[in-house]
Phi, psi and omega in degrees: 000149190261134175310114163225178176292149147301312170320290172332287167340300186311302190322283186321308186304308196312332181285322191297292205305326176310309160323278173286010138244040150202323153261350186270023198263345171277345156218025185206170184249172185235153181179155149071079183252083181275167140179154163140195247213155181307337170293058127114146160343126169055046225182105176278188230161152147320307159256103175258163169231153192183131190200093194257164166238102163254139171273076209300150213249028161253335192200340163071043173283108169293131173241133151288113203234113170231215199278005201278306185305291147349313200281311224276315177323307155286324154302313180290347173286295190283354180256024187072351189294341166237147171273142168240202178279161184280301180285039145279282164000293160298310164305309175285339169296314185311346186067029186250024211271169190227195205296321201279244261290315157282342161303308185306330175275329121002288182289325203269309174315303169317294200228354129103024164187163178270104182301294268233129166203000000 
Protein backbone atom coordinates (compact mmCIF):
# COMPACT_ATOMS: atom_id res chain seq x y z
CA UNK A 1 0.00 0.00 0.00
CA UNK A 2 1.28 3.52 -0.91
CA UNK A 3 2.13 5.89 1.86
CA UNK A 4 -0.25 9.64 1.74
CA UNK A 5 -1.72 12.23 3.95
CA UNK A 6 -4.57 11.68 5.49
CA UNK A 7 -6.02 14.70 3.61
CA UNK A 8 -5.12 12.60 0.58
CA UNK A 9 -6.55 9.66 1.64
CA UNK A 10 -9.86 11.80 2.68
CA UNK A 11 -9.60 13.12 -1.31
CA UNK A 12 -10.01 9.36 -2.51
CA UNK A 13 -12.62 7.51 0.13
CA UNK A 14 -14.85 11.00 -1.15
CA UNK A 15 -14.33 9.97 -4.61
CA UNK A 16 -14.73 6.33 -4.24
CA UNK A 17 -18.16 7.45 -2.32
CA UNK A 18 -18.96 10.07 -4.61
CA UNK A 19 -19.03 7.21 -7.52
CA UNK A 20 -21.08 4.87 -6.08
CA UNK A 21 -23.77 7.16 -4.86
CA UNK A 22 -23.98 9.19 -7.70
CA UNK A 23 -21.95 8.03 -10.71
CA UNK A 24 -21.47 4.64 -11.43
CA UNK A 25 -25.06 3.67 -11.16
CA UNK A 26 -26.00 4.08 -14.56
CA UNK A 27 -23.79 0.99 -15.62
CA UNK A 28 -23.17 -0.79 -12.93
CA UNK A 29 -24.78 -2.44 -9.41
CA UNK A 30 -23.11 -1.74 -6.37
CA UNK A 31 -22.65 -4.74 -3.46
CA UNK A 32 -20.17 -5.21 -0.70
CA UNK A 33 -19.74 -1.52 0.17
CA UNK A 34 -17.56 -0.13 2.80
CA UNK A 35 -16.23 2.67 4.15
CA UNK A 36 -15.15 4.57 7.30
CA UNK A 37 -12.33 5.08 9.77
CA UNK A 38 -10.77 3.54 13.05
CA UNK A 39 -14.00 5.36 14.66
CA UNK A 40 -16.16 2.62 13.33
CA UNK A 41 -18.03 1.78 9.93
CA UNK A 42 -19.27 4.75 8.36
CA UNK A 43 -17.68 7.19 10.97
CA UNK A 44 -14.73 9.68 9.52
CA UNK A 45 -11.50 9.39 10.96
CA UNK A 46 -8.36 9.96 10.69
CA UNK A 47 -7.73 6.83 8.79
CA UNK A 48 -10.16 6.31 6.38
CA UNK A 49 -11.08 3.32 4.00
CA UNK A 50 -13.34 2.69 1.09
CA UNK A 51 -13.99 -0.15 -0.76
CA UNK A 52 -16.97 -1.49 -3.28
CA UNK A 53 -17.69 -4.33 -5.76
CA UNK A 54 -19.31 -3.05 -9.06
CA UNK A 55 -21.30 -5.12 -11.23
CA UNK A 56 -21.63 -3.88 -15.04
CA UNK A 57 -25.40 -4.38 -15.52
CA UNK A 58 -24.27 -5.46 -19.32
CA UNK A 59 -22.37 -8.38 -19.13
CA UNK A 60 -22.40 -8.78 -15.33
CA UNK A 61 -18.36 -8.66 -14.82
CA UNK A 62 -17.51 -7.72 -10.86
CA UNK A 63 -14.84 -4.80 -10.32
CA UNK A 64 -13.18 -4.55 -7.19
CA UNK A 65 -12.96 -0.73 -6.60
CA UNK A 66 -11.06 0.55 -3.70
CA UNK A 67 -9.05 3.97 -2.96
CA UNK A 68 -5.78 2.31 -4.91
CA UNK A 69 -8.33 2.34 -8.09
CA UNK A 70 -9.17 5.76 -7.42
CA UNK A 71 -5.43 6.73 -6.88
CA UNK A 72 -4.63 4.87 -10.19
CA UNK A 73 -7.60 6.67 -12.12
CA UNK A 74 -6.62 9.87 -11.31
CA UNK A 75 -3.10 9.67 -12.16
CA UNK A 76 -4.09 8.39 -15.52
CA UNK A 77 -6.76 11.57 -16.09
CA UNK A 78 -4.01 14.00 -15.01
CA UNK A 79 -1.14 12.80 -16.53
CA UNK A 80 -2.78 12.29 -19.92
CA UNK A 81 -2.97 8.89 -20.28
CA UNK A 82 -6.69 8.90 -20.37
CA UNK A 83 -8.52 11.59 -22.05
CA UNK A 84 -11.58 13.43 -20.28
CA UNK A 85 -13.90 16.76 -20.56
CA UNK A 86 -11.20 19.89 -19.85
CA UNK A 87 -13.93 20.13 -16.84
CA UNK A 88 -13.53 16.84 -15.38
CA UNK A 89 -9.99 17.65 -15.47
CA UNK A 90 -10.46 21.06 -13.86
CA UNK A 91 -12.52 19.60 -11.00
CA UNK A 92 -10.24 17.19 -9.78
CA UNK A 93 -7.01 19.84 -9.77
CA UNK A 94 -9.84 21.94 -8.17
CA UNK A 95 -10.37 19.23 -5.19
CA UNK A 96 -14.22 19.91 -6.76
CA UNK A 97 -14.97 16.74 -8.05
CA UNK A 98 -18.76 15.38 -8.41
CA UNK A 99 -20.38 12.31 -9.31
CA UNK A 100 -19.76 12.38 -13.56
CA UNK A 101 -16.01 13.26 -12.61
CA UNK A 102 -15.62 10.44 -10.00
CA UNK A 103 -17.36 7.84 -12.34
CA UNK A 104 -14.52 8.85 -14.59
CA UNK A 105 -12.01 8.20 -12.02
CA UNK A 106 -13.47 4.88 -11.71
CA UNK A 107 -13.14 3.95 -15.38
CA UNK A 108 -9.93 5.24 -16.06
CA UNK A 109 -8.58 2.96 -12.70
CA UNK A 110 -10.68 0.14 -14.12
CA UNK A 111 -10.23 -0.18 -17.57
CA UNK A 112 -7.48 2.53 -18.09
CA UNK A 113 -10.04 4.58 -20.47
CA UNK A 114 -13.68 5.95 -20.45
CA UNK A 115 -16.09 3.07 -21.78
CA UNK A 116 -19.22 4.56 -19.94
CA UNK A 117 -20.59 8.10 -20.48
Amino acid sequence: MVARSAERTQQLVNSLIGAVEGGTGYWAYASNYEWGSENGRYEVGDNMYASVTLQDMDDDERYDVTIETIATGWNRILSGEVEVADHIKRYLLEDNSDADSDDCLVQAGLFGEIFYC
